[in-house]
C-alpha positions as CSV (number, residue, x, y, z in Angstrom):
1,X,18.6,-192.9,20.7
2,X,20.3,-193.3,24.4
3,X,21.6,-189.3,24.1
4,X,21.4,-187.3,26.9
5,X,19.1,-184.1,26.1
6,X,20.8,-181.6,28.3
7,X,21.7,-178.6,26.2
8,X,23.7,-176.0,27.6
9,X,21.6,-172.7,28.7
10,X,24.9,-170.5,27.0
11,X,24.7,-171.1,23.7
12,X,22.2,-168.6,21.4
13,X,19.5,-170.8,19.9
14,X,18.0,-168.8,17.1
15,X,14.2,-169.0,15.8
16,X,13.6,-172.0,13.4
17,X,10.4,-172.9,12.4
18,X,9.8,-176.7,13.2
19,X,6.3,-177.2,13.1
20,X,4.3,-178.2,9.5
21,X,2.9,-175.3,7.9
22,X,0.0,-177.4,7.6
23,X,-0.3,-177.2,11.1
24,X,0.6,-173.2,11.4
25,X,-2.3,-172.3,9.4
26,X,-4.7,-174.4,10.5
27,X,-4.5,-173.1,14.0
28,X,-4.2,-169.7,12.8
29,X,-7.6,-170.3,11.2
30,X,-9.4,-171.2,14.4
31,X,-8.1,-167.8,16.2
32,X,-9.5,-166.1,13.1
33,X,-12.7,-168.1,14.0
34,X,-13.1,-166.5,17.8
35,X,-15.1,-163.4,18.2
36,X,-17.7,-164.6,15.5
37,X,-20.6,-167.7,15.3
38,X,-22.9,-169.5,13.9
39,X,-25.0,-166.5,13.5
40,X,-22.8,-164.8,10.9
41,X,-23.4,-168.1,8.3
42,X,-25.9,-166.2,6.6
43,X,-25.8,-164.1,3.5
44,X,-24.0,-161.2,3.8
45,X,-24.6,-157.5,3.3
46,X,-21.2,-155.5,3.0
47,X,-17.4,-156.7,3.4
48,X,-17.7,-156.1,7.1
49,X,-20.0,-159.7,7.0
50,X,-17.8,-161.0,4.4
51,X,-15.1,-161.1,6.6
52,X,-17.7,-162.6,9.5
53,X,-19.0,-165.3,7.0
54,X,-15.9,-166.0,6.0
55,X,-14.5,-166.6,9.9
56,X,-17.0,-168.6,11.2
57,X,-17.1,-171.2,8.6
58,X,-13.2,-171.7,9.4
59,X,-14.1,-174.6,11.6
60,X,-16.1,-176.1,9.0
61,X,-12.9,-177.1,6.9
62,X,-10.3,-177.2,10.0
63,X,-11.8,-180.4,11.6
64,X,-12.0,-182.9,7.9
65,X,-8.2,-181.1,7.1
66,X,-6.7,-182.1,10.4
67,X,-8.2,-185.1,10.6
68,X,-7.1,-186.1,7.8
69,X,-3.0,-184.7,8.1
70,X,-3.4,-186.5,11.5
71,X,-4.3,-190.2,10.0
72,X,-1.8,-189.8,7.1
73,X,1.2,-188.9,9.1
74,X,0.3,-190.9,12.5
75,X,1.1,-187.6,14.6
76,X,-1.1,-188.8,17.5
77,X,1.6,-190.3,19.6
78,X,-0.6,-189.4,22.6
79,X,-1.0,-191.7,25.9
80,X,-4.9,-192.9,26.3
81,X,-4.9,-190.8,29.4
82,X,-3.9,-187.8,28.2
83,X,-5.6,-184.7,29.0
84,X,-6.2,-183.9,25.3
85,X,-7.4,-187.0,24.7
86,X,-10.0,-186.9,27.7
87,X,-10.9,-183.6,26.3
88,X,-11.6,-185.7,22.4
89,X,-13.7,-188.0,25.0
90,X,-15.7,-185.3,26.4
91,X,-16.2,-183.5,23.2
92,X,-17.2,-186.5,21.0
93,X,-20.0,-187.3,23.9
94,X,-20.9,-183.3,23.8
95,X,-21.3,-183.5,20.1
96,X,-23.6,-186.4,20.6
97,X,-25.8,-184.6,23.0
98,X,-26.6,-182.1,20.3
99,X,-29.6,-183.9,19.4
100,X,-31.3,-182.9,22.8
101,X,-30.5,-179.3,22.2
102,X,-33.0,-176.6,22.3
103,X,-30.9,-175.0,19.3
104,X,-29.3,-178.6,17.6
105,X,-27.2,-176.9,14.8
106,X,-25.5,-174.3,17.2
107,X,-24.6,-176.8,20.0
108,X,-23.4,-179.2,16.6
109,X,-20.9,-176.3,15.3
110,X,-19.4,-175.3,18.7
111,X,-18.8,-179.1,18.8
112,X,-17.2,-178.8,15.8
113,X,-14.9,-175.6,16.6
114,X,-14.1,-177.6,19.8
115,X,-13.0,-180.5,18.2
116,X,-11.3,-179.0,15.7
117,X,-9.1,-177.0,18.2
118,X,-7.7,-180.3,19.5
119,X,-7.2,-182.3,16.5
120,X,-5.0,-179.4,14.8
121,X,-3.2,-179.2,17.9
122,X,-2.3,-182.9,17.8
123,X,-1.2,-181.8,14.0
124,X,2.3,-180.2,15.4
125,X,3.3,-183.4,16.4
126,X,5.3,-183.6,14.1
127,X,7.6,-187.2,13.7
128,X,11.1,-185.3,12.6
129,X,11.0,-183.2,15.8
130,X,7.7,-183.5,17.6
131,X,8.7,-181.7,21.2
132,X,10.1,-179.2,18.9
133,X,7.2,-179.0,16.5
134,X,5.3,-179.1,20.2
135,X,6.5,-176.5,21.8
136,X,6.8,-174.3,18.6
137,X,2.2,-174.5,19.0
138,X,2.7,-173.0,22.7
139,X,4.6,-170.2,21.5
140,X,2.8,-169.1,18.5
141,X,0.0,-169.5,21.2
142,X,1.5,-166.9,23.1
143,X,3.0,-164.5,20.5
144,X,-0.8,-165.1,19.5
145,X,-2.1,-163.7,22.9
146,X,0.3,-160.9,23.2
147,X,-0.5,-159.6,19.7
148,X,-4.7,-159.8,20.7
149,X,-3.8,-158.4,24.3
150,X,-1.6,-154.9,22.7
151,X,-4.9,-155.0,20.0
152,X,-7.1,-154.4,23.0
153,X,-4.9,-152.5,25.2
154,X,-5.0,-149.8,22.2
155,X,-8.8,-150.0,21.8
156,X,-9.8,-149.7,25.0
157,X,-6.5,-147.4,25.9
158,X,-9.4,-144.7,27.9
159,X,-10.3,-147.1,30.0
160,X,-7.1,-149.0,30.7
161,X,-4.7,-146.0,31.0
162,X,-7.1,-142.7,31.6
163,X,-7.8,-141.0,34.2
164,X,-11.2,-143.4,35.0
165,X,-11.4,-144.3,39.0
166,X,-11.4,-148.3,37.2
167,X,-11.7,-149.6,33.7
168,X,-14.4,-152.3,34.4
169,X,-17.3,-150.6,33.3
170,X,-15.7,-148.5,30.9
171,X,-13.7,-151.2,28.8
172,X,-17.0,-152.2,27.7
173,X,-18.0,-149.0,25.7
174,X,-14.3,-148.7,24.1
175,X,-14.2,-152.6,22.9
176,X,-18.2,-151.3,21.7
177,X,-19.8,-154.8,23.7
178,X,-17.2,-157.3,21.9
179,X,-15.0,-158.4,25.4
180,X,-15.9,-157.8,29.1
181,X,-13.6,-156.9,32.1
182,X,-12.9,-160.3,32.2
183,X,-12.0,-161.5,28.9
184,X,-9.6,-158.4,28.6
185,X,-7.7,-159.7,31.8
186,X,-7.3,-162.5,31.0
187,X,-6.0,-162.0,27.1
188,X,-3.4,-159.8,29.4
189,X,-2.6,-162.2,32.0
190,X,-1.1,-165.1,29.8
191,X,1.2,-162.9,28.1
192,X,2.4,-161.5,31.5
193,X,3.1,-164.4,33.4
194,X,4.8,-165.6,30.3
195,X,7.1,-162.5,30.2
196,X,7.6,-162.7,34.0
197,X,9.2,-165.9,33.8
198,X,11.3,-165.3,30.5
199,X,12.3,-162.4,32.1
200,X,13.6,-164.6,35.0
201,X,15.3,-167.2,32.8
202,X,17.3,-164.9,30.5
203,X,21.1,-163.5,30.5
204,X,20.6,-161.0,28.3
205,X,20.0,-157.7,29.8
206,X,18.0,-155.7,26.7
207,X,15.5,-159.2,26.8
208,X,14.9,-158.9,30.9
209,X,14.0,-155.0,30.5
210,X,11.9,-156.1,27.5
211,X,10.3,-158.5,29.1
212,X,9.9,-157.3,32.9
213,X,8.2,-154.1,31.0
214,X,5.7,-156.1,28.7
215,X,4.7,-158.1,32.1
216,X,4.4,-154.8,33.9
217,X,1.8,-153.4,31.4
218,X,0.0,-156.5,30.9
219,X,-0.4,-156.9,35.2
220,X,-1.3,-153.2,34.7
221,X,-4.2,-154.0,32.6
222,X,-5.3,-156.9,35.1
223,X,-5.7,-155.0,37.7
224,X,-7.4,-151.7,35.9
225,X,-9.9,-154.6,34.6
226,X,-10.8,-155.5,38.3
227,X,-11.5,-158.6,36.9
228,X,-11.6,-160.9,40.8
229,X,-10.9,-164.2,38.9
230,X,-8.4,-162.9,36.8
231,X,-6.8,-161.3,39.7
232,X,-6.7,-164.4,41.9
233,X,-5.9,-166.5,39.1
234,X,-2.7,-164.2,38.3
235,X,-1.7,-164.1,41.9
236,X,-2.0,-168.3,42.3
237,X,-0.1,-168.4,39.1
238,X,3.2,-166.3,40.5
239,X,2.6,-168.0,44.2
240,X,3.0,-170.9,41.8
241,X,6.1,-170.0,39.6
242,X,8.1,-168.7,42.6
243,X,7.5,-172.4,44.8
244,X,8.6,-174.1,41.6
245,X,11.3,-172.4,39.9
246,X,14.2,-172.1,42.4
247,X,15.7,-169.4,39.9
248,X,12.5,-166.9,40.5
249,X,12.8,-167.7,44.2
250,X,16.0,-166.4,44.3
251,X,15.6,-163.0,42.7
252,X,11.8,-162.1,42.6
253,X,11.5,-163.6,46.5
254,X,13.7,-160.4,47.9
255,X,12.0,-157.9,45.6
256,X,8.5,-159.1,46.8
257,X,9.7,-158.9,50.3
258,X,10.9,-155.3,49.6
259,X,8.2,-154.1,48.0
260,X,5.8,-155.3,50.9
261,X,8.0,-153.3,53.8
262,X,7.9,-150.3,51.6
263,X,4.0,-150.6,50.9
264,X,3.7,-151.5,55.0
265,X,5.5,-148.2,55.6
266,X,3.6,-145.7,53.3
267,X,0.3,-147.2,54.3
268,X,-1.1,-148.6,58.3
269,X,-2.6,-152.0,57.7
270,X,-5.9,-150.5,58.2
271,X,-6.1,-148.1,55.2
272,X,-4.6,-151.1,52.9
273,X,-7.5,-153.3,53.7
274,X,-9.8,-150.4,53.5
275,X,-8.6,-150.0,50.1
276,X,-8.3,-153.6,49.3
277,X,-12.0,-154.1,50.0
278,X,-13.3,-151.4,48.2
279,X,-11.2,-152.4,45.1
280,X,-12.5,-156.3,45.4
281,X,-16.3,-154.7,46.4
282,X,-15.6,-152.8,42.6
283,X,-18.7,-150.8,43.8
284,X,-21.1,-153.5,44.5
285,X,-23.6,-153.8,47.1
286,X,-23.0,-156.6,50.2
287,X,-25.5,-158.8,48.2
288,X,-24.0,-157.9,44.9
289,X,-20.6,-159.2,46.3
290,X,-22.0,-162.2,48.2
291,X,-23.8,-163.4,45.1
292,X,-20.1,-163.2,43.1
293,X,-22.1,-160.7,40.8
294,X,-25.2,-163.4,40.2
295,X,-23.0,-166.2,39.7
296,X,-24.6,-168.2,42.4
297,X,-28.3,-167.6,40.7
298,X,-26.2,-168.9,37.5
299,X,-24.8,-171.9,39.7
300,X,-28.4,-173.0,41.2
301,X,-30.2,-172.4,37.3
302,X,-26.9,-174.8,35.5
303,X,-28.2,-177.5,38.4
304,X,-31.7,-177.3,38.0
305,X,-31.0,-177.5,34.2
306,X,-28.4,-180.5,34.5
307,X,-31.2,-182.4,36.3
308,X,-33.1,-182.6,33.3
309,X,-30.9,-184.0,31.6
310,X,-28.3,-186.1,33.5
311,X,-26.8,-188.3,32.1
312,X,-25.8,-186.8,28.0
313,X,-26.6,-183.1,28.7
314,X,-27.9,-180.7,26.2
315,X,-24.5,-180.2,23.9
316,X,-22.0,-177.2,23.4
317,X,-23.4,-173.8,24.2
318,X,-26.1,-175.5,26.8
319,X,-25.7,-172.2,29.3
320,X,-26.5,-169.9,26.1
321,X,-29.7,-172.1,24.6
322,X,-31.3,-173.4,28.1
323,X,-30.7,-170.9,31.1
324,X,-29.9,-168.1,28.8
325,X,-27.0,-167.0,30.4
326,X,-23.3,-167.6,31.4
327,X,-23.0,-170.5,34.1
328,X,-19.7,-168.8,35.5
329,X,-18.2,-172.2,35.7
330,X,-16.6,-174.8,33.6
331,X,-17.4,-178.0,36.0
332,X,-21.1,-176.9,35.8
333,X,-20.6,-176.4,32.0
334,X,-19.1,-179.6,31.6
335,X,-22.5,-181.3,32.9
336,X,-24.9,-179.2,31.0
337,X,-22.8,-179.7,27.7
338,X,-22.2,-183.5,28.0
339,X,-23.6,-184.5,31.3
340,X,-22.0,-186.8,34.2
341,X,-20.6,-189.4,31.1
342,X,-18.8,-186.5,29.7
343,X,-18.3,-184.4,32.4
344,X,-16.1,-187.7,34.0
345,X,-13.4,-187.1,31.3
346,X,-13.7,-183.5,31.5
347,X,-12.7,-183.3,35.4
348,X,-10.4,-186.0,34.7
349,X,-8.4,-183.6,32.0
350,X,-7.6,-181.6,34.5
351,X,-5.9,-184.2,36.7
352,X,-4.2,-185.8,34.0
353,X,-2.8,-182.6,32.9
354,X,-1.1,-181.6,36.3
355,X,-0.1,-185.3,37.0
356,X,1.7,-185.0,33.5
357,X,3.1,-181.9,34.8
358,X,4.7,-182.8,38.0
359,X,5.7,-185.8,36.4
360,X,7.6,-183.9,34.0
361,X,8.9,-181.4,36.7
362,X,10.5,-184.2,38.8
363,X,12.7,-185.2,35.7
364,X,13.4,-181.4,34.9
365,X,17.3,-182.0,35.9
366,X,16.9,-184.2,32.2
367,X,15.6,-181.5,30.0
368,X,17.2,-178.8,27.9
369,X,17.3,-175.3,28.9
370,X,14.4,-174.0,26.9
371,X,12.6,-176.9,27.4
372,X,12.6,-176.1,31.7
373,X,11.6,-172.9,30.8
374,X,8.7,-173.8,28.4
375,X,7.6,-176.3,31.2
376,X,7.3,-174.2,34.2
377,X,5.6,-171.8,31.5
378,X,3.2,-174.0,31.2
379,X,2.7,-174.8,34.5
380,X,2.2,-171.2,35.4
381,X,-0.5,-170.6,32.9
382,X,-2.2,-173.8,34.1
383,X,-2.6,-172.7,37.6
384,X,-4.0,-169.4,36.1
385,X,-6.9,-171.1,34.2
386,X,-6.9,-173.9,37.1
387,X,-8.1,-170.8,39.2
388,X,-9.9,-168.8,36.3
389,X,-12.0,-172.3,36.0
390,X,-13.8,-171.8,39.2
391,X,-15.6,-168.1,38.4
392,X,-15.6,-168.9,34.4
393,X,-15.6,-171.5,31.7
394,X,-12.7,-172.7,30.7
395,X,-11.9,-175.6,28.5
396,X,-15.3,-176.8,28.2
397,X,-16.6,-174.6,25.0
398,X,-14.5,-173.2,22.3
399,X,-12.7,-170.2,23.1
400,X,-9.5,-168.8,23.5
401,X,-9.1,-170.5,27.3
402,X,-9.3,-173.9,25.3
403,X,-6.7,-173.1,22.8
404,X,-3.8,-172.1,25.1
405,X,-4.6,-175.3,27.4
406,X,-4.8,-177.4,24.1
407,X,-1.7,-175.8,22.9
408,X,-0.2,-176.5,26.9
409,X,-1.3,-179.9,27.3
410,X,0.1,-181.1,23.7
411,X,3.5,-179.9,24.5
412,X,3.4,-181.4,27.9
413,X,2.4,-185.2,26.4
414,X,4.8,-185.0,23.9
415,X,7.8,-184.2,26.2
416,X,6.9,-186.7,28.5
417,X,6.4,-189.0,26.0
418,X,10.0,-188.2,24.4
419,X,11.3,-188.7,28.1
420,X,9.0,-191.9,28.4
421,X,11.1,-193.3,25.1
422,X,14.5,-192.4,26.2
423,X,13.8,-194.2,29.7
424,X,13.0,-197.2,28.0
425,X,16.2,-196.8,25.3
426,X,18.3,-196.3,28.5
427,X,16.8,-199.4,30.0
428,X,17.8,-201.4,27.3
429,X,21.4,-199.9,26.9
430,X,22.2,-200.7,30.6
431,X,20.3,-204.3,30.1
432,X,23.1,-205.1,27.5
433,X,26.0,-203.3,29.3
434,X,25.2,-205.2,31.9
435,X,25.2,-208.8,29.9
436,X,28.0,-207.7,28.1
437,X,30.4,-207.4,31.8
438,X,28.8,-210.4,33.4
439,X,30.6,-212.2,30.0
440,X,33.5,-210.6,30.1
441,X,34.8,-212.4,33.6
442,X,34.7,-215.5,32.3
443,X,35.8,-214.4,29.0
444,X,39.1,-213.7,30.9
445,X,38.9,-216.9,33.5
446,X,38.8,-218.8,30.6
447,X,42.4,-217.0,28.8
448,X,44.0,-217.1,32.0
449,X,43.2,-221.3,32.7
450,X,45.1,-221.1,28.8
451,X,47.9,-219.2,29.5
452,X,48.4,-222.0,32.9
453,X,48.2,-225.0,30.6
């Protein structure tokens, strides 16, 4: 129990499957689940609805099965404070706030989808392995978002890589209404700052041209989307990587630098703002781009709304069913959905969870190899949905934003508490070595007063 965890960064660790299949399918059933509702429960037509039906009753039998696999095998080892845990908080109060909704049955089964999504999360905690089993859920998570990002990237290939001035209106008629600008940057964002920093933390030359290219595409996509928050939210997340990882400071630092003198010399530092505003302006009008694109009508409607209904909110989906539109904001969504007693634990989640990390951070000199690399790949993504929270919801509905930062905060509890329980062992080891040499002097006083008699 008192082994140190170092592994050396040399040796070729080959995929192994450690989490429960249990828990494998279960979260594969709640990413069949996105892209479809509570609308499609109804009888269907063709095997196009099939399909539909089919998906969004997923939920339905994801919540009673990991509930259940998580009482029989006591997986939850999670602290009270846990970011996943203040997220089971907020969504258990949400859920109760269904009763006030305009539409009761939707906001119940987005409750249901939500807390399903953490629950079978908590499922790869497994007891033989659990950081293991952990971390395993954040990388089907992103294999998961890759897969989704090329899917879209092909789709909407016109808009992304034609000869279009900008794919942001245009993505919209490829993808045929079923993801925005935005939701196509950002299924192309976590899968790029993921290959940026395996590309950064890898030896093997074929793996950091395979990477450094699917992080080149996936940044191309971002910024053909023009999608602000995912653009700010990338650029936070590398700001981010480079201050943490002293390894990406000391190779992607000089390139930056590089690349800025050679962009300062093709261009005068008037024609790149020039062309930096009219890429951010994306077109708009000066009240168009003041208003963040309505967003601040969307902010003053979610307040009004929370007003009337303080202190439980409306339930999941509240945005949708009572100011019939997007609030643009997961803080505001938080109140609507659960109001101030569930948006405390909501806000709170997302000080736990970056507490957790730079608690983790500090003891990185501890970890395995992969494990520092999974942690500041977390941490990256964080910041991106940390920023991306501020212009969109995040974490406070069901959607694919929640299931990477359920999948990030579940591997980040469980390695802290694996560190937590070695501190403790090595506590206990050094207690008794200790004992053991303040006996051993008079052990040998005691032979030596022997030997004089």
């Amino acid at each position: 129990m008192g082994q140190h965890i170092r592994v050396t960064g040399s040796k070729r660790v080959k995929w192994q499957r450690h989490a429960p299949v249990s828990a494998l399918i279960l979260w594969l059933c709640l990413w069949l689940n996105l892209n479809s509702g509570f609308w499609n429960i109804q009888p269907p037509n063709d095997a196009g609805e099939w399909q539909l039906l089919v998906r969004s009753v997923l939920p339905f039998a994801v919540l009673p099965a990991a509930f259940f696999l998580v009482l029989r095998r006591r997986k939850a080892h999670i602290q009270g404070s846990s970011p996943s845990q203040l997220l089971i908080a907020y969504g258990c109060l949400a859920t109760l706030a269904a009763v006030f909704s305009p539409e009761p049955l939707w906001a119940l089964y987005w409750s249901i989808a939500f807390l399903a999504t953490i629950l079978a999360a908590w499922t790869f905690v497994d007891q033989g392995d659990p950081v293991a089993s952990a971390r395993q859920l954040m990388q089907v998570t992103w294999v998961a978002t890759f897969i989704v990002a090329a899917i879209l990237a092909y789709q909407a290939r016109n808009a992304v890589f034609g000869a279009a001035t900008t794919g942001y209106s245009a993505v919209e008629g490829d993808l045929a209404g079923l993801a925005r600008s935005s939701g196509v940057a950002r299924w192309a964002a976590v899968p790029g700052l993921v290959c940026l920093v395996r590309a950064y933390h890898t030896r093997r030359p074929v793996l950091i041209v395979l990477f450094l290219a699917f992080s080149g595409i996936s940044f191309f996509m971002v910024y053909r989307m023009q999608s602000r928050g995912a653009v700010f939210g990338s650029v936070a997340a590398l700001l981010f990587a480079l201050l943490v990882s002293s390894r990406m400071r000391r190779y992607a630092l000089p390139f930056a630098a590089i690349a800025l003198v050679g962009i300062a010399l093709l261009e005068t530092p008037a024609i790149l703002s020039d062309q930096v505003s009219t890429y951010l302006a994306r077109g708009q009008s000066r009240e168009e781009f003041i208003s963040m694109t309505g967003r601040t009508r969307a902010y003053q409607e979610s307040l009004e709304a929370f007003w009337d209904a303080p202190f439980l909110g409306r339930g999941q989906w509240a945005d949708r069913l009572v100011i019939h539109e997007h609030s643009h904001n997961s803080y505001l969504q938080a109140l609507l959905n659960a109001g101030a007693f569930g948006a405390i634990p909501y806000f709170a989640s997302w000080i736990a969870g970056w507490i957790l990390f730079f608690r983790i951070q500090k003891k990185r000199a501890r970890l395995s190899m992969e494990d520092r690399v999974s942690v500041l790949e977390a941490g990256t993504v964080m910041m991106f949905f940390t920023v991306r929270s501020i212009p969109e919801t995040t974490t406070a509905s069901f959607a694919v934003d929640l299931l990477v930062m359920v999948a990030v905060y579940v591997y980040l509890e469980t390695l802290s508490s694996k560190i937590r329980t070695q501190r403790q062992w090595q506590q206990v080891l050094s207690s008794q070595e200790a004992s053991q040499w303040r006996r051993e002097p008079r052990t040998r006083l005691a032979v030596a007063s022997e030997r004089q008699t």
